[in-house]
C-alpha positions as CSV (number, residue, x, y, z in Angstrom):
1,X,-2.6,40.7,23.4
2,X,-0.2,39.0,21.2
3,X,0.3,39.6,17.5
4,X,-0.1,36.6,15.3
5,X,3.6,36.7,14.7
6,X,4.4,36.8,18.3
7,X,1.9,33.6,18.8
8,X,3.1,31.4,16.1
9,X,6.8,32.7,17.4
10,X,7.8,33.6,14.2
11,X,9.2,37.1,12.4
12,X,6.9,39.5,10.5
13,X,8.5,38.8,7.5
14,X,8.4,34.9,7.9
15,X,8.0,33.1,4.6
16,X,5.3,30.1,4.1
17,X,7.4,27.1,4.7
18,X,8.2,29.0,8.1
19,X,4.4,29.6,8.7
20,X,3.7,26.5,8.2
21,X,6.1,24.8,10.2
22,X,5.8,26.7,13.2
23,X,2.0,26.5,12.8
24,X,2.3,22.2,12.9
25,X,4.8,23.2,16.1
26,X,2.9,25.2,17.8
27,X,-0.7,23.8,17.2
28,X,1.1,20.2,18.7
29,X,2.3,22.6,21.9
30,X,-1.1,24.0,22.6
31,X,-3.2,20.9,22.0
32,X,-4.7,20.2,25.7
33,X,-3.4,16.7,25.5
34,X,-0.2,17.6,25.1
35,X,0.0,20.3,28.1
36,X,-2.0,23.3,26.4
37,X,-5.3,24.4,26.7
38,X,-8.3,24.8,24.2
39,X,-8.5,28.4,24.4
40,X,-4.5,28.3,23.7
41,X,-5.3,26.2,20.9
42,X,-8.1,28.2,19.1
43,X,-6.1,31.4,20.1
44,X,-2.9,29.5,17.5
45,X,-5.1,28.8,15.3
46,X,-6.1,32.2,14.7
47,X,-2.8,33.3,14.7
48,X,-2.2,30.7,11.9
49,X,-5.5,32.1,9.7
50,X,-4.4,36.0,10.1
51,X,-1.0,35.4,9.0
52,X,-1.7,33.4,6.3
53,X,-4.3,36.0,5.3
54,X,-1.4,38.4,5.4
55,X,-1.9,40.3,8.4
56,X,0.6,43.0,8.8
57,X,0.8,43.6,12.3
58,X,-1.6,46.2,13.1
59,X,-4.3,44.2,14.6
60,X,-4.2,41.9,17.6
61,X,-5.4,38.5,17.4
62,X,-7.3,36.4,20.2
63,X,-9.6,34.0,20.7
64,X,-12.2,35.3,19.3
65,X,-10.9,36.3,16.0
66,X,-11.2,32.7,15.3
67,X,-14.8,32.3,16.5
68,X,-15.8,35.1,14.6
69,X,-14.5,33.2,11.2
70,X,-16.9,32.5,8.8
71,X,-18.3,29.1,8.4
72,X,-16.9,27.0,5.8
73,X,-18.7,27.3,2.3
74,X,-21.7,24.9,2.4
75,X,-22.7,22.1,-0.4
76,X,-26.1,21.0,-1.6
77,X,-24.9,17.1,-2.8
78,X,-25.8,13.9,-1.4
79,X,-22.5,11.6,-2.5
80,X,-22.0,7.7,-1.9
81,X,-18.9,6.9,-0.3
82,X,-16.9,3.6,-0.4
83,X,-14.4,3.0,2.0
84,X,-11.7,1.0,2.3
85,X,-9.8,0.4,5.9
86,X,-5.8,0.9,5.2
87,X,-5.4,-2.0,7.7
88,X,-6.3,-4.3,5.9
89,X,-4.1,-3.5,2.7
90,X,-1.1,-5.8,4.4
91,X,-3.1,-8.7,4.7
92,X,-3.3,-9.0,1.2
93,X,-0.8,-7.4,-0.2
94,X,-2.8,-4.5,-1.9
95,X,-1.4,-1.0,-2.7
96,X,-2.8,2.5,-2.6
97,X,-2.2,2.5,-5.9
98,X,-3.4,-0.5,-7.5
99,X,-6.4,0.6,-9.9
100,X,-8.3,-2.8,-9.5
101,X,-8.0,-1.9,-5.3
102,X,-11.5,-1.6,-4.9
103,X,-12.5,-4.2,-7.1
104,X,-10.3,-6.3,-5.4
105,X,-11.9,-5.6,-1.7
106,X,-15.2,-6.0,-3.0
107,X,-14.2,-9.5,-3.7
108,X,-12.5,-10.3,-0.8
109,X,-15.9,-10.7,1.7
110,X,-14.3,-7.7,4.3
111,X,-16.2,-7.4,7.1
112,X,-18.3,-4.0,7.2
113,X,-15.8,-2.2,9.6
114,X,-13.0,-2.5,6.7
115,X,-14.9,-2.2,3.9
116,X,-18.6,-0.9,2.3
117,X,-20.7,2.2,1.3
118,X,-22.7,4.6,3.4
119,X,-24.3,8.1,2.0
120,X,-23.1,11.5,3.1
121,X,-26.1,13.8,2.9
122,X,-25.5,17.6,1.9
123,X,-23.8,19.7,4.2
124,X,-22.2,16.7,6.2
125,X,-18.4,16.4,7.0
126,X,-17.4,12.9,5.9
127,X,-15.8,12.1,9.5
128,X,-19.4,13.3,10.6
129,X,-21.5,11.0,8.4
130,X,-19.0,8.1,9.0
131,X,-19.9,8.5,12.9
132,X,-23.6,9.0,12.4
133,X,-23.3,5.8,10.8
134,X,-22.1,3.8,13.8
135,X,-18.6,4.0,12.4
136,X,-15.2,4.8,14.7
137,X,-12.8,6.7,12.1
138,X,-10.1,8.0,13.6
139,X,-9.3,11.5,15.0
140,X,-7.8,13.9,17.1
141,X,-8.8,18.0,16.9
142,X,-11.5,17.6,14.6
143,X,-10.7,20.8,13.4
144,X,-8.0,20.5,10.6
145,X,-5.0,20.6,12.9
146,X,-3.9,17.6,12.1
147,X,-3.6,14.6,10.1
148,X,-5.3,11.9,12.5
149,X,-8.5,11.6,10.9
150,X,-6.5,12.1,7.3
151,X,-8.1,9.5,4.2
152,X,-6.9,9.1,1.0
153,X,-9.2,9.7,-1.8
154,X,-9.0,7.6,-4.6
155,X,-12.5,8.4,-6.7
156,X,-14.1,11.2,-6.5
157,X,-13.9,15.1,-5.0
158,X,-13.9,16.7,-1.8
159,X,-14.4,20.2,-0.8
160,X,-12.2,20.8,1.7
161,X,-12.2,24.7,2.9
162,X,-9.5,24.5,5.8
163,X,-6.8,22.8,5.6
164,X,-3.8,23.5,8.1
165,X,-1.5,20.7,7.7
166,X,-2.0,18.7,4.6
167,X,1.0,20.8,2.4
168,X,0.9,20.6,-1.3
169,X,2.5,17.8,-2.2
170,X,0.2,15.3,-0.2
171,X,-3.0,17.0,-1.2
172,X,-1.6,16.3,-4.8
173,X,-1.4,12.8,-3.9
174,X,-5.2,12.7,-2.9
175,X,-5.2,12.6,0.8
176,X,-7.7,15.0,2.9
177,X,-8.9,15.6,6.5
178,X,-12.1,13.8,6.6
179,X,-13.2,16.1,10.0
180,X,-13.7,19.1,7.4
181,X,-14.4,17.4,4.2
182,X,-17.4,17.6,2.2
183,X,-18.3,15.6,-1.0
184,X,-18.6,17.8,-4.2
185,X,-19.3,14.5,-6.3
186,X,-21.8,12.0,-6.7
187,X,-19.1,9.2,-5.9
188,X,-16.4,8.5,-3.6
189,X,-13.6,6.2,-3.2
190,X,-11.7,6.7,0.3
191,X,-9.0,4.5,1.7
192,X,-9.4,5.3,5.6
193,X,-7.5,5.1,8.6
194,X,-4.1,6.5,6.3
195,X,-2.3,8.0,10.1
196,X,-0.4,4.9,9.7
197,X,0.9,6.4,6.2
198,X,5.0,7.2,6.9
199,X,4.1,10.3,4.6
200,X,2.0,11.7,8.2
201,X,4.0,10.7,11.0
202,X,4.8,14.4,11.6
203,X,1.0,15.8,11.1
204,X,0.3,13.9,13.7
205,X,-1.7,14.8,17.2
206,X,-2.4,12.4,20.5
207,X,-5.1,10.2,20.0
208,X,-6.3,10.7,23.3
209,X,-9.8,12.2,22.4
210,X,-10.6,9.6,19.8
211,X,-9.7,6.6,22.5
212,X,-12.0,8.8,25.2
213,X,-14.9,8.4,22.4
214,X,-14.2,4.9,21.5
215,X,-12.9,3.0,24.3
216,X,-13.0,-0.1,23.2
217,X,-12.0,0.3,19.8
C-alpha cells in the first residue's frame, strides 16, 4: 500500500499550504463523479487525516484507516436556526454583511424555501436537520470534502470537527460545511446556498449527487 505522502502525491517534508492544496486536488481527482471511485476517495481522505496528524512515514494508510476514525465529538443542544437563501440577496439588493439582513428578510414575506426557522435537535448535522425538514440544501460528498453544501453563519456557533477545505481565512469570515456541522448555541443565523460565493469557486465538487437526490429542484 501507499504511504499518505505517496497518495496525496506530495513529499515527506511537504508544508501545509502544499497539504492542503494537493488534498483539494486530489480529493476533486478521486470523487466518483469525476472519474474516481469511493473507495479511491475515502482511501485520499485518509491520506489527508494521517499527514495532517503528522504521520512520518512508517505506517501505511488505506481504506480502512479512515473507517476506523473516531466519530466526531457529539453535542447535547437543541438550537433554532434561521436561514436565509443567498439567492435571493440580488433581488433586493441585500449584502452578507448588512447587520439589519435578517430583519430585512423577515419583512420581505420570502417564501419558506428562501427564508424561515426550523430546530436542529442534539447530535444532528445542520445539512441533516435541513433535509429532515423537507428542505433541498445543496451538496456534493457530504463528507467535508468540499465546499458545496458550505453556509455562512451570521449569528450564532457551530461545532464543526472536520473541516478539509474551508482554510483559515474563510472560516474567519464565518462560513462552514453544513454536512458536518453541529449547533453549539441556542441560536443561529445561516445565509444558505453560499457555492455561488466567488470566495468557493475552487472548493468546489460536481453536483451530480445532489441533482440525483433532488431532481427536480
Amino acid at each position: 500500500m501507499e504511504s499518505p505522502f505517496d497518495v496525496l502525491l506530495i513529499d515527506d517534508d511537504a508544508d501545509e499550504e502544499e497539504i492542503e492544496q494537493a488534498y483539494r486536488r486530489r480529493v476533486k481527482e478521486a470523487h466518483p463523479d469525476q472519474g474516481g471511485s469511493v473507495e479511491e476517495f475515502k482511501t485520499v481522505r485518509a491520506a489527508y487525516e494521517r499527514v495532517k496528524a503528522g504521520y512520518q512515514g512508517s505506517a501505511e494508510v488505506s481504506e480502512a484507516d479512515f473507517e476506523d476514525d473516531p466519530e466526531p465529538e457529539q453535542h447535547t443542544i437543541s438550537s433554532e436556526v434561521t436561514y436565509l437563501n443567498y439567492d435571493v440577496l440580488s433581488d433586493f439588493g441585500w449584502e452578507t454583511d448588512d447587520e439589519d439582513l435578517f430583519e430585512k428578510a423577515a419583512a420581505a414575506d420570502l417564501a419558506e424555501v428562501d427564508y424561515g426557522q426550523f430546530r436542529v435537535q442534539p447530535d444532528e448535522f445542520l445539512l441533516e436537520a435541513a433535509e429532515d425538514r423537507g428542505f433541498a440544501w445543496p451538496f456534493a460528498c457530504r463528507g467535508g470534502a468540499c465546499a458545496n453544501c458550505a453556509i455562512l453563519l451570521l449569528g450564532g456557533e457551530l461545532s464543526m470537527p472536520v473541516s478539509h477545505v474551508l482554510p483559515a481565512e474563510l472560516m474567519e469570515q464565518g462560513f462552514r460545511l453544513s454536512c458536518n456541522a453541529m449547533p453549539i448555541t441556542d441560536e443561529l443565523q445561516v445565509v444558505y446556498n453560499v457555492k455561488h460565493m466567488p470566495e468557493l469557486d475552487d472548493l468546489l465538487l460536481p453536483p451530480q449527487p445532489f441533482e440525483r437526490t433532488y431532481p427536480n429542484r
